[in-house]
ROMI-533149 format. One record per atom (N, C-alpha, C, O, CB): atom name; chain; x, y, z; residue in three letters; residue number from 1. Coordinates in nm, 3 decimals, padded with zeros to 5 digits, always signed. Glycine has a CB too. Example, Ala and Ser with C-alpha at 12.3 -4.5 7.8 and 13.67 -1.06 7.14 Angstrom:
<romars>
+------+-------+---------+---------+---------+-----+-----+
| atom | chain |      px |      py |      pz | res |   n |
+------+-------+---------+---------+---------+-----+-----+
|    N |     A | +01.319 | -00.569 | +00.780 | ALA |   1 |
|   CA |     A | +01.230 | -00.450 | +00.780 | ALA |   1 |
|    C |     A | +01.320 | -00.330 | +00.780 | ALA |   1 |
|    O |     A | +01.424 | -00.332 | +00.846 | ALA |   1 |
|   CB |     A | +01.131 | -00.447 | +00.905 | ALA |   1 |
|    N |     A | +01.285 | -00.225 | +00.708 | SER |   2 |
|   CA |     A | +01.367 | -00.106 | +00.714 | SER |   2 |
|    C |     A | +01.290 | +00.003 | +00.787 | SER |   2 |
|    O |     A | +01.341 | +00.114 | +00.804 | SER |   2 |
|   CB |     A | +01.408 | -00.060 | +00.572 | SER |   2 |
+------+-------+---------+---------+---------+-----+-----+
</romars>
This chain:
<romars>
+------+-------+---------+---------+---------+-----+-----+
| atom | chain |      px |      py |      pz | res |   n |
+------+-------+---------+---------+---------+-----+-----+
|    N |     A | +14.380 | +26.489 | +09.293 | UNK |   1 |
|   CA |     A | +14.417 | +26.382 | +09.381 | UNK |   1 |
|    C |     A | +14.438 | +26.252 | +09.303 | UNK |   1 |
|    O |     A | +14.517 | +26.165 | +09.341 | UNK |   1 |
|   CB |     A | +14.311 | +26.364 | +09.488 | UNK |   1 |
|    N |     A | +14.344 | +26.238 | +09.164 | UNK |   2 |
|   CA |     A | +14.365 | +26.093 | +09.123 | UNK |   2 |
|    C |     A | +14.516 | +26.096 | +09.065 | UNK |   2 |
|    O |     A | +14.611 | +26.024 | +09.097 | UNK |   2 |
|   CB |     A | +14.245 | +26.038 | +09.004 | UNK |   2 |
|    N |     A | +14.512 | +26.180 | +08.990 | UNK |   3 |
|   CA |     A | +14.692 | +26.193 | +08.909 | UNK |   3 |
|    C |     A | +14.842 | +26.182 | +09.015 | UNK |   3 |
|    O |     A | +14.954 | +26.136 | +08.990 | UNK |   3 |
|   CB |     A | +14.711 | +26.388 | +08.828 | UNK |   3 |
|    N |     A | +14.786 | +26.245 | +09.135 | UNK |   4 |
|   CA |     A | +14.863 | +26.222 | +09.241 | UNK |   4 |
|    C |     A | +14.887 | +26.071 | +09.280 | UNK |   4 |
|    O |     A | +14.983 | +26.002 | +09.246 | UNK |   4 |
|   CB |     A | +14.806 | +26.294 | +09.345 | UNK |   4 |
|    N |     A | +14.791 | +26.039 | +09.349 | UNK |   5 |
|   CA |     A | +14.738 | +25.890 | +09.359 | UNK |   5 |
|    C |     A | +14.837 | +25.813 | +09.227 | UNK |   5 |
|    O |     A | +14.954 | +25.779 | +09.247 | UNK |   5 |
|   CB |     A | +14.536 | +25.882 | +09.325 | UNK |   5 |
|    N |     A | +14.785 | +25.800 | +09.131 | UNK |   6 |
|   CA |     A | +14.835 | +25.740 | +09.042 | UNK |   6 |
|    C |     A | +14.968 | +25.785 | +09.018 | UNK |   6 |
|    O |     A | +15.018 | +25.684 | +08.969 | UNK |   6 |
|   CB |     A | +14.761 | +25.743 | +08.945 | UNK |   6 |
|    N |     A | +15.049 | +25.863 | +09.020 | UNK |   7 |
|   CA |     A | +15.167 | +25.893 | +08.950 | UNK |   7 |
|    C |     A | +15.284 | +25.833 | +09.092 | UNK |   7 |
|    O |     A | +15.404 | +25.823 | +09.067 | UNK |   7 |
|   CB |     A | +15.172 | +26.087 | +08.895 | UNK |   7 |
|    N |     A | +15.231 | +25.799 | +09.231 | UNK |   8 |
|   CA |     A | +15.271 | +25.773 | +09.351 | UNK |   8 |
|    C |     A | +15.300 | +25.595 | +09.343 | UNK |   8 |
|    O |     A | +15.397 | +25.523 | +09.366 | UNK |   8 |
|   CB |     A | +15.151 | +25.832 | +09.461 | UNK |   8 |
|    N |     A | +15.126 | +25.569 | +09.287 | UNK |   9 |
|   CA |     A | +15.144 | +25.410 | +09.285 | UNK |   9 |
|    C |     A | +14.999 | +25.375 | +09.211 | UNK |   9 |
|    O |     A | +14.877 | +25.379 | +09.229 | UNK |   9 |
|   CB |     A | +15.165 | +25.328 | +09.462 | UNK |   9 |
|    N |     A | +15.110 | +25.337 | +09.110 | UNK |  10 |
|   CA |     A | +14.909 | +25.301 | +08.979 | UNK |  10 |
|    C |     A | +14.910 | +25.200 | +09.013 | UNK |  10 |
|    O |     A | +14.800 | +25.201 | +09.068 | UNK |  10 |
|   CB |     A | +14.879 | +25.297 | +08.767 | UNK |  10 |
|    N |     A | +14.953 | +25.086 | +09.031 | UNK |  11 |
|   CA |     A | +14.910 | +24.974 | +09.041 | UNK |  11 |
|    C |     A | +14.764 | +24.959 | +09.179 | UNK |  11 |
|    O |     A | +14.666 | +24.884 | +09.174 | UNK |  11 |
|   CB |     A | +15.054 | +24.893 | +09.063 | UNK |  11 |
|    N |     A | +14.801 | +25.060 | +09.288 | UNK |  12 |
|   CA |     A | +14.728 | +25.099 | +09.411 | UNK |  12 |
|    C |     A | +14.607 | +25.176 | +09.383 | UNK |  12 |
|    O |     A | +14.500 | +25.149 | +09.437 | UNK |  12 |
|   CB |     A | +14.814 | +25.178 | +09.501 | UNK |  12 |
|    N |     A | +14.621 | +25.276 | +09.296 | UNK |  13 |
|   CA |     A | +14.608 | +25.367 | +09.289 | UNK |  13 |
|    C |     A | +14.406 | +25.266 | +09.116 | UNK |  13 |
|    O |     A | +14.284 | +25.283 | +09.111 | UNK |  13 |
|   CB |     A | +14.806 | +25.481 | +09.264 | UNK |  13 |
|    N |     A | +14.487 | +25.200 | +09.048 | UNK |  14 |
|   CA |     A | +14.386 | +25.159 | +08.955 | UNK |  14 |
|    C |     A | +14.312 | +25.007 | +09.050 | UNK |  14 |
|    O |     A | +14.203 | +24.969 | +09.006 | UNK |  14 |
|   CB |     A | +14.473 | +25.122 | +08.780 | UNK |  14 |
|    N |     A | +14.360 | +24.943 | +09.148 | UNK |  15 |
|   CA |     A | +14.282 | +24.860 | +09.236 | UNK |  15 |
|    C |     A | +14.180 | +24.948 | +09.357 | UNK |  15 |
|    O |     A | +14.081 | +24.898 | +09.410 | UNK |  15 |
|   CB |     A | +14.397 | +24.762 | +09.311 | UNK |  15 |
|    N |     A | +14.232 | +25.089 | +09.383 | UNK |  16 |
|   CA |     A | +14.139 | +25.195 | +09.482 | UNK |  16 |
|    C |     A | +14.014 | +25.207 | +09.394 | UNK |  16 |
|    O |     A | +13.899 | +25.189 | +09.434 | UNK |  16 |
|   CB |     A | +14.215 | +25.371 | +09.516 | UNK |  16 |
|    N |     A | +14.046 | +25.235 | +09.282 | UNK |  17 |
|   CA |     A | +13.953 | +25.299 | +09.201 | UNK |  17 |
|    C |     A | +13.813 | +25.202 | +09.115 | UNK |  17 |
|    O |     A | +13.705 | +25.239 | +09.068 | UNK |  17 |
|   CB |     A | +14.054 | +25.368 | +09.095 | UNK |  17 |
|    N |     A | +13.886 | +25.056 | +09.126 | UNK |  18 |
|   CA |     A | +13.826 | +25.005 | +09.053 | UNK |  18 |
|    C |     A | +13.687 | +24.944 | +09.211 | UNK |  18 |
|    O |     A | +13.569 | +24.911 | +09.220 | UNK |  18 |
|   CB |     A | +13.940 | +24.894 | +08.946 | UNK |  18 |
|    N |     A | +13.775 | +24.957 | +09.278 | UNK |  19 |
|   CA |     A | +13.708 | +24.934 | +09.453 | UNK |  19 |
|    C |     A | +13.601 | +24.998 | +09.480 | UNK |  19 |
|    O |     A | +13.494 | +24.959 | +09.528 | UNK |  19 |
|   CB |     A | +13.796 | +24.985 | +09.578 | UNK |  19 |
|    N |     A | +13.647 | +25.127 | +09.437 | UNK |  20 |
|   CA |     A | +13.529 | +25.215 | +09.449 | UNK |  20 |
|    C |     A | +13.421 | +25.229 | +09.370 | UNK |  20 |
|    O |     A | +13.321 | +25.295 | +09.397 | UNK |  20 |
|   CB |     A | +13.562 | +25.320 | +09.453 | UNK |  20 |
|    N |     A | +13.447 | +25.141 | +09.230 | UNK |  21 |
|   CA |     A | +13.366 | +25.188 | +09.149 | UNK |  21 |
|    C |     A | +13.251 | +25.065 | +09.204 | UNK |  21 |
|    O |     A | +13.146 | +25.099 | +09.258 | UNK |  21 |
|   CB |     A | +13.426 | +25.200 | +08.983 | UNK |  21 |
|    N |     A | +13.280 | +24.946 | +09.185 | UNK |  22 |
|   CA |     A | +13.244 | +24.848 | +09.220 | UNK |  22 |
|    C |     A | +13.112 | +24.852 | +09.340 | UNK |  22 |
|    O |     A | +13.010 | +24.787 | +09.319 | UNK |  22 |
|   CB |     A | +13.363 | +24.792 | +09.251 | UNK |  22 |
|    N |     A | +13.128 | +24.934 | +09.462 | UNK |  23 |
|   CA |     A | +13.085 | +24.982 | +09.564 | UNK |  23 |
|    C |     A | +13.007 | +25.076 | +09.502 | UNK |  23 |
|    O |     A | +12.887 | +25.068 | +09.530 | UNK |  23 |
|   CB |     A | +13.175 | +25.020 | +09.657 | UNK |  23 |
|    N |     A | +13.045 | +25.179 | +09.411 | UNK |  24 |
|   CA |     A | +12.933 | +25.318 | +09.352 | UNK |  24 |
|    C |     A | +12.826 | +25.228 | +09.319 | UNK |  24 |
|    O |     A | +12.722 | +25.219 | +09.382 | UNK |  24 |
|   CB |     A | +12.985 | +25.430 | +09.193 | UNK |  24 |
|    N |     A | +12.859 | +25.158 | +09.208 | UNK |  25 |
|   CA |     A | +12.794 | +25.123 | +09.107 | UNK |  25 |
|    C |     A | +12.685 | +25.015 | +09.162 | UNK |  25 |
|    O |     A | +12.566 | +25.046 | +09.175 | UNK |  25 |
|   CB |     A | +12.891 | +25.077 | +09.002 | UNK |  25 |
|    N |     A | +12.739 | +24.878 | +09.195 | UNK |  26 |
|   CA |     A | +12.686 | +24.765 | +09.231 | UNK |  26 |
|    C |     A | +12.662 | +24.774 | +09.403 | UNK |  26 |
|    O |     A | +12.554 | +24.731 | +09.443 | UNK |  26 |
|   CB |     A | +12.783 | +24.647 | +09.178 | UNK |  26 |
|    N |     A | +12.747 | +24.823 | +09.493 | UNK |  27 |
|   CA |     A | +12.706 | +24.823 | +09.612 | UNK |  27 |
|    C |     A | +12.778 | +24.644 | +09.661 | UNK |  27 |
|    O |     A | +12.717 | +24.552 | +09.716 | UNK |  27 |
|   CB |     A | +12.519 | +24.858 | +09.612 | UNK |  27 |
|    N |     A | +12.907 | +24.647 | +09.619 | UNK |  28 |
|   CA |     A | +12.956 | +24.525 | +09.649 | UNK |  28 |
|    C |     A | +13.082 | +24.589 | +09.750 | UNK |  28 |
|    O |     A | +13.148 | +24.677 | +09.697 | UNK |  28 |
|   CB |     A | +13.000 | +24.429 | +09.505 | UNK |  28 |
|    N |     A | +13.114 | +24.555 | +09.874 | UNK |  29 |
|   CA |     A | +13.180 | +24.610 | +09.960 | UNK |  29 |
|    C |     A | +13.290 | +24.495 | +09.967 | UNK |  29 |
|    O |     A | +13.378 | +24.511 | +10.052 | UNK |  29 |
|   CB |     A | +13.099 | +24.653 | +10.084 | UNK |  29 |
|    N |     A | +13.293 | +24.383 | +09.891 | UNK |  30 |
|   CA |     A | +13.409 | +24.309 | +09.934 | UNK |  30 |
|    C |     A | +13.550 | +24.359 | +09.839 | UNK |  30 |
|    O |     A | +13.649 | +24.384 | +09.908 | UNK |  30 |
|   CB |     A | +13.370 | +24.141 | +09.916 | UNK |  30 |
|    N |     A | +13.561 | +24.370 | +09.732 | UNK |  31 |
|   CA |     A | +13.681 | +24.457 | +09.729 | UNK |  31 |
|    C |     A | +13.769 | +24.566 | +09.766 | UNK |  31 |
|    O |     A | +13.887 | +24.587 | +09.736 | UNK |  31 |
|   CB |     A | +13.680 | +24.474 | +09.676 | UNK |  31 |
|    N |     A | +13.661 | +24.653 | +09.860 | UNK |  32 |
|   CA |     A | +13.702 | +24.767 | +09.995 | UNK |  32 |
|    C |     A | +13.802 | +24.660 | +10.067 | UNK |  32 |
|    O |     A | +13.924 | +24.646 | +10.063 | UNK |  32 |
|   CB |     A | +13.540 | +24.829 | +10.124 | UNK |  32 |
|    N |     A | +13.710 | +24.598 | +10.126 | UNK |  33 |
|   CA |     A | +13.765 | +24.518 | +10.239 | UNK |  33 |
|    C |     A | +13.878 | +24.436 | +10.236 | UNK |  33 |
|    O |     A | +13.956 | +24.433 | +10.331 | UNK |  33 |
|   CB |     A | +13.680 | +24.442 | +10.278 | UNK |  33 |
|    N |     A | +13.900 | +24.342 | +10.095 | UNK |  34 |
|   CA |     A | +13.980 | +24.308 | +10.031 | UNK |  34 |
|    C |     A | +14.123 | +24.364 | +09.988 | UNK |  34 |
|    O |     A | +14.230 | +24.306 | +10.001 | UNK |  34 |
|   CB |     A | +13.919 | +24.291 | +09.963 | UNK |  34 |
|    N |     A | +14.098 | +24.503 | +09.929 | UNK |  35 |
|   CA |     A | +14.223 | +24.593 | +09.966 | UNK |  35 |
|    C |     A | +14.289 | +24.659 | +10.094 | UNK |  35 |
|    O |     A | +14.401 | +24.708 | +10.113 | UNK |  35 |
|   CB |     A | +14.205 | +24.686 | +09.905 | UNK |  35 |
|    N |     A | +14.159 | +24.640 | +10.188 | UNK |  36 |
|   CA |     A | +14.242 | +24.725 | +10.263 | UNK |  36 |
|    C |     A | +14.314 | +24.596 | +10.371 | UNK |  36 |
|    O |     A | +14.419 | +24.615 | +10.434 | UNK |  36 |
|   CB |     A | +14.139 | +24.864 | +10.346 | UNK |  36 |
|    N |     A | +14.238 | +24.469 | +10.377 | UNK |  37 |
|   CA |     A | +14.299 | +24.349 | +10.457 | UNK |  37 |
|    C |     A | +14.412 | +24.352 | +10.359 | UNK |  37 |
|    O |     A | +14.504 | +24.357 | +10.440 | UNK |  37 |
|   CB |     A | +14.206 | +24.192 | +10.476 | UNK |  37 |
|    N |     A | +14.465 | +24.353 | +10.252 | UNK |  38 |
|   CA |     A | +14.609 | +24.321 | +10.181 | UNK |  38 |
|    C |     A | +14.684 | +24.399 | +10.250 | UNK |  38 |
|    O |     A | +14.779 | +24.354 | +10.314 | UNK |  38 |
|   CB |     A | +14.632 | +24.349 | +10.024 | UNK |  38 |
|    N |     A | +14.637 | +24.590 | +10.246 | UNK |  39 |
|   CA |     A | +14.701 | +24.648 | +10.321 | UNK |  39 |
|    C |     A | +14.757 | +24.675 | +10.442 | UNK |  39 |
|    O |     A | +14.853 | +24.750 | +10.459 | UNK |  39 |
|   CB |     A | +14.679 | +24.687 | +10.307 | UNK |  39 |
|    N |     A | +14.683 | +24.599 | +10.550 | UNK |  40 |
|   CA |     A | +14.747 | +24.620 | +10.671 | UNK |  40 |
|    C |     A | +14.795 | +24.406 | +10.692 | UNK |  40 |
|    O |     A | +14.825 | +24.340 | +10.792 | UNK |  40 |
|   CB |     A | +14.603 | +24.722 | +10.812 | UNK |  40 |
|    N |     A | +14.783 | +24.379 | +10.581 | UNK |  41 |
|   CA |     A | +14.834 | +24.206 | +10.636 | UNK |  41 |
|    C |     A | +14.995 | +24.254 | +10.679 | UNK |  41 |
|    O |     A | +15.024 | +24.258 | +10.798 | UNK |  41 |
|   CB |     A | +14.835 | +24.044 | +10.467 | UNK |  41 |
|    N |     A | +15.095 | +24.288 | +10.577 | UNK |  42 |
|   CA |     A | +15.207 | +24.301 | +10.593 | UNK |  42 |
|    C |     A | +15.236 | +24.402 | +10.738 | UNK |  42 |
|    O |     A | +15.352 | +24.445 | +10.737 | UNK |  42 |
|   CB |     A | +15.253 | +24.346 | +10.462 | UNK |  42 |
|    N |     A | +15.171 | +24.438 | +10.835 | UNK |  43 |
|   CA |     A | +15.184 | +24.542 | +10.954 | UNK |  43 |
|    C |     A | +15.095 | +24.425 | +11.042 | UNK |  43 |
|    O |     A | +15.029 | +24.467 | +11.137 | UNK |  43 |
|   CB |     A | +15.105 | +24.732 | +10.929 | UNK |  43 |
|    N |     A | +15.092 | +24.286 | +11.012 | UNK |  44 |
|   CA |     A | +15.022 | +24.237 | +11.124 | UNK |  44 |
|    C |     A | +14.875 | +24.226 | +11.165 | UNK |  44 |
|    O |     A | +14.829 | +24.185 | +11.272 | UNK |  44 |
|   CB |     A | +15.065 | +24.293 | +11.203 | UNK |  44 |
|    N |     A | +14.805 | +24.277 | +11.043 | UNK |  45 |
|   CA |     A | +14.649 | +24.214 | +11.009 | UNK |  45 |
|    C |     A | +14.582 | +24.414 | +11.085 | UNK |  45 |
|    O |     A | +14.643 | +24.518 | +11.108 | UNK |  45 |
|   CB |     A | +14.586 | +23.988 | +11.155 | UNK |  45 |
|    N |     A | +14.489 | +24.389 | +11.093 | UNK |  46 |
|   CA |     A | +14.410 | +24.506 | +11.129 | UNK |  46 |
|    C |     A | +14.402 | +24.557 | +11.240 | UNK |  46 |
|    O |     A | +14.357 | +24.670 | +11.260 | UNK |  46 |
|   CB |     A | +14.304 | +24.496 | +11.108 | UNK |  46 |
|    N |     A | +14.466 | +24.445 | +11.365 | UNK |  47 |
|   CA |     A | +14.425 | +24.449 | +11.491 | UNK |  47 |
|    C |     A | +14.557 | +24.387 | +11.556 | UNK |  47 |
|    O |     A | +14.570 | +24.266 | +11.541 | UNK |  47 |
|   CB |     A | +14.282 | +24.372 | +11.516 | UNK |  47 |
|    N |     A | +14.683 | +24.473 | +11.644 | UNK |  48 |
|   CA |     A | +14.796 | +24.420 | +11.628 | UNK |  48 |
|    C |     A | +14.803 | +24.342 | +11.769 | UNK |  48 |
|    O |     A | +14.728 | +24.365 | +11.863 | UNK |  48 |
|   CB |     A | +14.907 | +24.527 | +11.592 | UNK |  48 |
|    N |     A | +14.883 | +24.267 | +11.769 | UNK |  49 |
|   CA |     A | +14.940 | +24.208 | +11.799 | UNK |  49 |
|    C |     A | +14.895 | +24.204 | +11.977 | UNK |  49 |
|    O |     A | +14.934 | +24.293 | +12.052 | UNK |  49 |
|   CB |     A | +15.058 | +24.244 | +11.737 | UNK |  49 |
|    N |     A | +14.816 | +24.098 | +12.024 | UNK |  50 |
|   CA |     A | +14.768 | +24.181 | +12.225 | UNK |  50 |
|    C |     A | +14.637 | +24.231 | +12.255 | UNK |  50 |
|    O |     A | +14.564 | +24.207 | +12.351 | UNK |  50 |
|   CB |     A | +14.856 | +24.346 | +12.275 | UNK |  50 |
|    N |     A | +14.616 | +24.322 | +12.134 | UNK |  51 |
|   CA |     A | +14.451 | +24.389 | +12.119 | UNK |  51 |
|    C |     A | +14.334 | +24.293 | +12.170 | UNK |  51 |
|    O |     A | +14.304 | +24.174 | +12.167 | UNK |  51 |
|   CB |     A | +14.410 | +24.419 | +11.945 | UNK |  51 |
|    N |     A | +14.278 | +24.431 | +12.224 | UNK |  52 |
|   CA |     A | +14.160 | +24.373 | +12.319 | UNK |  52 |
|    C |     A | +14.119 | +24.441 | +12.383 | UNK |  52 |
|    O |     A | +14.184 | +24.525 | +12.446 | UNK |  52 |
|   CB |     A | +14.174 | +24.281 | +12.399 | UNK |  52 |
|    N |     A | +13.939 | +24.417 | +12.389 | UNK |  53 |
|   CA |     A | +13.859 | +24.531 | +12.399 | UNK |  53 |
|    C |     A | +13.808 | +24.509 | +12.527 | UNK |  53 |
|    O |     A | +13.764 | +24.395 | +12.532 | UNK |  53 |
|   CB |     A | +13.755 | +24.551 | +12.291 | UNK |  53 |
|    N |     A | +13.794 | +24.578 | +12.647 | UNK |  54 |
|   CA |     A | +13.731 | +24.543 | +12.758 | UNK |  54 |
|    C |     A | +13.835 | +24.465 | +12.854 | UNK |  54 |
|    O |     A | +13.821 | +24.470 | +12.976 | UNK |  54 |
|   CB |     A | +13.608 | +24.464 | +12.719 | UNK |  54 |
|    N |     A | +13.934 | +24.396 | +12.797 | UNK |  55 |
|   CA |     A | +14.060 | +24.345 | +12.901 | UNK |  55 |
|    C |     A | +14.132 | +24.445 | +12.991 | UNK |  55 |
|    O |     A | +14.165 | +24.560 | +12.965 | UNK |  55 |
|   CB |     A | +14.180 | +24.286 | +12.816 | UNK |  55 |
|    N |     A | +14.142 | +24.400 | +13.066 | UNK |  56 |
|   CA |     A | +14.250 | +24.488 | +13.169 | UNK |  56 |
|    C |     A | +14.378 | +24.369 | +13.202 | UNK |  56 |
|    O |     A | +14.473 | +24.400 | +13.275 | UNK |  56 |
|   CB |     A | +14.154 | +24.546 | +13.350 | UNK |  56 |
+------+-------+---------+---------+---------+-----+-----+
</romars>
């Protein structure tokens, strides 16, 4: 999966990894979070567009 990963998109693929290590190792969860808010900014943040919990 990593060679996959990487041969798809290293640039993604060496910021996942370094994310994770970060989290193994130290137990620091803000670069998770950090990549994955980059990832859904361009689709409109995490929570689209109206969302809402309990509204009718």
């Amino acid at each position: 999966m990593t060679r996959i990963f990487e041969s798809w998109n290293p640039e993604m693929s060496e910021r996942f990894f370094d994310a994770l290590d970060s989290y193994s190792q130290h137990n620091e969860k803000q670069p998770i979070f950090q990549m994955v808010h980059d990832i859904y900014k361009p689709l409109g943040g995490p929570l689209f567009a109206g969302f809402s919990i309990g509204k009718k």
